[in-house]
N, CA, C and O of each residue as an XYZ file, in Angstrom:
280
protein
N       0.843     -1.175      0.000
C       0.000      0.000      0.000
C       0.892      1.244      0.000
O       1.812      1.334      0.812
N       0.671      2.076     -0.776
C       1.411      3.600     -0.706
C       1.234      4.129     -0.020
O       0.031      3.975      0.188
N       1.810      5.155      1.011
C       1.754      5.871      1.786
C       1.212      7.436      1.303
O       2.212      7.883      0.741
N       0.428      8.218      1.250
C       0.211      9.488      0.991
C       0.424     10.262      2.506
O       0.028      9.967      3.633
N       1.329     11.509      1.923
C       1.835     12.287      2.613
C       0.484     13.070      3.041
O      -0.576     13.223      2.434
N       0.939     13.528      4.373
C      -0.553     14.360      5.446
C      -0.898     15.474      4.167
O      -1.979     15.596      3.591
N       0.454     16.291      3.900
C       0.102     17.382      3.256
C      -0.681     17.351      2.310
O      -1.609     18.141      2.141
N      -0.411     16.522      1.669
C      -1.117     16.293      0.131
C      -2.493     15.519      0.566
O      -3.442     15.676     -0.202
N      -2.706     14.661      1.777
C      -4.370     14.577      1.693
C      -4.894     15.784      2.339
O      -6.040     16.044      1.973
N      -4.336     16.691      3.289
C      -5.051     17.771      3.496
C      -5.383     19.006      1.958
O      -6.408     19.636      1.698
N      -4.215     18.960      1.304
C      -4.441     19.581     -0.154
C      -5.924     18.552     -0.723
O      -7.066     18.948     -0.955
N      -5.523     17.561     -0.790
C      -6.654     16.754     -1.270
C      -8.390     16.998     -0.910
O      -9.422     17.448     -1.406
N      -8.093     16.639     -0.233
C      -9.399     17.204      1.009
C      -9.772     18.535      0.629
O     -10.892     18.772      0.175
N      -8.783     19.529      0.809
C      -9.553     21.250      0.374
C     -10.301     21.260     -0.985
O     -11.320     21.892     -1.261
N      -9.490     20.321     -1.872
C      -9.925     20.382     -3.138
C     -11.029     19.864     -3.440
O     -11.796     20.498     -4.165
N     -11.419     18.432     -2.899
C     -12.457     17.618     -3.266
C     -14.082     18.760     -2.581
O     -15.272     18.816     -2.891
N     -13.199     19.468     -1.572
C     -14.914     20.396     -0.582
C     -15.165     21.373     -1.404
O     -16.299     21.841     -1.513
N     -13.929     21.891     -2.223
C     -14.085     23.493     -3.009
C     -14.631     22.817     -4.237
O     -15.556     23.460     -4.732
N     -14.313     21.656     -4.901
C     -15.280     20.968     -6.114
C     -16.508     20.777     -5.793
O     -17.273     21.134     -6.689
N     -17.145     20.243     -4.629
C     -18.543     19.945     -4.087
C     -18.957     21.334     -4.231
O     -19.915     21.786     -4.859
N     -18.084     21.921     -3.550
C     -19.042     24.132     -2.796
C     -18.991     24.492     -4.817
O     -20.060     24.819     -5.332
N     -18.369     24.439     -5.262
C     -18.719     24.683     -6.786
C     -19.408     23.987     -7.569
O     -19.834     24.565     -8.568
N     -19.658     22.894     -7.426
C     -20.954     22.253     -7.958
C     -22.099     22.238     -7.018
O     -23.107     21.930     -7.653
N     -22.327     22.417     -5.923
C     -23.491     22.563     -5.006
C     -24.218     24.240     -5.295
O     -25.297     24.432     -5.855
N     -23.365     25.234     -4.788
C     -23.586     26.650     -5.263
C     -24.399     26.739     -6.066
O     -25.414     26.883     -5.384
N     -24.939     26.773     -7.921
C     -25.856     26.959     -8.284
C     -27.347     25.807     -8.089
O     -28.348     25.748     -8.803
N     -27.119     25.280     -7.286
C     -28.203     24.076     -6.705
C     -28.992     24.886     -5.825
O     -30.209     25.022     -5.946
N     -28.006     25.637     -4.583
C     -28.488     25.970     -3.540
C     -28.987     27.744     -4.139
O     -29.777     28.457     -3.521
N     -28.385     28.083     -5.271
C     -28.763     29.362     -5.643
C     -30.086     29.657     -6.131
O     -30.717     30.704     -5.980
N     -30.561     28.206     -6.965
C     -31.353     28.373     -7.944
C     -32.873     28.151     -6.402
O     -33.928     28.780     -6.325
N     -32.496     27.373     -5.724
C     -33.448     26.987     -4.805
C     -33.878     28.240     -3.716
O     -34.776     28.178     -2.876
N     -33.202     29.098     -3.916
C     -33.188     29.952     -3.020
C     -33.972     31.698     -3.585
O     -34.489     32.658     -3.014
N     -33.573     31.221     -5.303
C     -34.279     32.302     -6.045
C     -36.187     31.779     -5.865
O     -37.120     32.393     -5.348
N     -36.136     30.315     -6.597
C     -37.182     29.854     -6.313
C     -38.371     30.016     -4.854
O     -39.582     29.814     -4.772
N     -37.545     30.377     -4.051
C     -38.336     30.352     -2.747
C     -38.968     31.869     -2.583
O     -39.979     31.936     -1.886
N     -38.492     33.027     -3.131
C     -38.639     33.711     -3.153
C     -39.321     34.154     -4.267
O     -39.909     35.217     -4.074
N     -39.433     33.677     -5.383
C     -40.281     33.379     -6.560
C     -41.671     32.841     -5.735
O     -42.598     33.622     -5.521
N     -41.707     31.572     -5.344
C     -43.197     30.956     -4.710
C     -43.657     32.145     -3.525
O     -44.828     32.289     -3.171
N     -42.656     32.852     -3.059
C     -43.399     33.653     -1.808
C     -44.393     34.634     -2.323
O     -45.587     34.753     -2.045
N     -43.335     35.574     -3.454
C     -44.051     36.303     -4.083
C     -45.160     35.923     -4.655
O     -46.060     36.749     -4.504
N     -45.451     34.985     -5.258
C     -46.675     34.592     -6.076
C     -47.471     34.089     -4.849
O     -48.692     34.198     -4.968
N     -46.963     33.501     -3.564
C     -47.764     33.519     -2.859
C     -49.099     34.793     -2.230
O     -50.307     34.754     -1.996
N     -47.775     36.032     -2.152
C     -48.362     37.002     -1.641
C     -49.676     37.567     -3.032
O     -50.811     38.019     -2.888
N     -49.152     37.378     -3.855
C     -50.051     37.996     -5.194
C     -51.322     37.379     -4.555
O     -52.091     38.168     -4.005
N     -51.697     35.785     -4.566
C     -52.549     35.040     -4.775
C     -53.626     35.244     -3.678
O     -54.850     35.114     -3.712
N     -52.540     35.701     -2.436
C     -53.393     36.143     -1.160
C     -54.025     37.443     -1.736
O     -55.225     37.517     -1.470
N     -53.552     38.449     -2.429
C     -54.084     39.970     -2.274
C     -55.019     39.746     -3.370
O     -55.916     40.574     -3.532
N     -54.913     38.535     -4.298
C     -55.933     38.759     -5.396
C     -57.365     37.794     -5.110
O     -58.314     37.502     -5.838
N     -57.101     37.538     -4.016
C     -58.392     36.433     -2.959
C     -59.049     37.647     -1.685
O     -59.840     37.467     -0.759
N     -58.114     39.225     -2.277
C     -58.894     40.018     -1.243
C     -58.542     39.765      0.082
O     -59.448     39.745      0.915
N     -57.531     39.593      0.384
C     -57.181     39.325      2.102
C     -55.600     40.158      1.592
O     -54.696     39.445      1.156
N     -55.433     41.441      1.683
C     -54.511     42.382      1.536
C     -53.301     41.912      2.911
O     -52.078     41.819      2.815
N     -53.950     41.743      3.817
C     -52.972     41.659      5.386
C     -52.524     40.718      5.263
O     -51.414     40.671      5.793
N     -52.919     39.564      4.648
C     -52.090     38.222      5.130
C     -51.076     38.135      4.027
O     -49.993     37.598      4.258
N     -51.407     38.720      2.621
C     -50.027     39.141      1.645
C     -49.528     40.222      1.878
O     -48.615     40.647      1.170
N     -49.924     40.784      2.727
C     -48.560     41.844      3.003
C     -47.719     41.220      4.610
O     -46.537     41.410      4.896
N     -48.392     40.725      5.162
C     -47.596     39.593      6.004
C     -46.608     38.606      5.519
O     -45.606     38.335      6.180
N     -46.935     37.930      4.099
C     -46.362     36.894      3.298
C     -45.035     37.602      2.555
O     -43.931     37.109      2.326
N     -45.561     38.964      2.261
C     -44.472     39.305      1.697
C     -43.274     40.243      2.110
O     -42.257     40.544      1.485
N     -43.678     40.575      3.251
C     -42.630     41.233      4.445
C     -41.696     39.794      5.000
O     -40.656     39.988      5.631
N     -42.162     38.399      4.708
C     -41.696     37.696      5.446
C     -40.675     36.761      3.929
O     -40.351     35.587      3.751
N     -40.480     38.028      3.140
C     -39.571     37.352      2.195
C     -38.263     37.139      2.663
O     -37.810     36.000      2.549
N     -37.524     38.075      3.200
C     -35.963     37.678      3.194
C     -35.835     37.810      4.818
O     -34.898     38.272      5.469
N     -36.974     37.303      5.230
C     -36.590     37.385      6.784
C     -36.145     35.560      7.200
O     -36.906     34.648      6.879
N     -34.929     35.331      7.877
C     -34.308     34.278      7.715
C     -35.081     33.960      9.298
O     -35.113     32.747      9.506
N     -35.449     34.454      9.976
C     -35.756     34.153     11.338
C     -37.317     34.042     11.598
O     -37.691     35.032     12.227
N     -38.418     33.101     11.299
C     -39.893     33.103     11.133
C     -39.909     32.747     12.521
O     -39.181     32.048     13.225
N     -41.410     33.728     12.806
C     -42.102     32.924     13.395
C     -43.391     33.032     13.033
O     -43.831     33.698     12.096
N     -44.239     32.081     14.114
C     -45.569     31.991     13.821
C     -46.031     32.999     13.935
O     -45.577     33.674     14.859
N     -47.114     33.597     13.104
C     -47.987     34.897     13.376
C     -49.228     34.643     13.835
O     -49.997     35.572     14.082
């Protein structure tokens, strides 16, 4: 069995996480536009059903990372 030097699996290692974080990145980008895409159309769907408060609740609660229940 070959021995691989620490250095080179820690090089190894950085490389294989920075290939994942660069192929994961537009996964987690596209999912994240999307969520904010469904909120908005959420809020539309509320204000066009005539309940103005609960889409302007829906849509104040777009880029808020911290929910709670209302």
């Amino acid at each position: 069995m070959i021995k691989i030097p620490i250095k080179f699996k820690g090089w190894m290692l950085f490389l294989v996480w920075l290939l994942v974080g660069i192929i994961y990145f537009p996964v987690y980008l596209a999912a994240w536009v999307l969520h904010i895409v469904a909120r908005v159309l959420l809020a539309m769907a509320y204000f066009f059903m005539l309940q103005p408060h609960v889409a302007k609740n829906v849509f104040n609660s777009v880029f808020v990372t911290n929910l709670r229940m209302l």
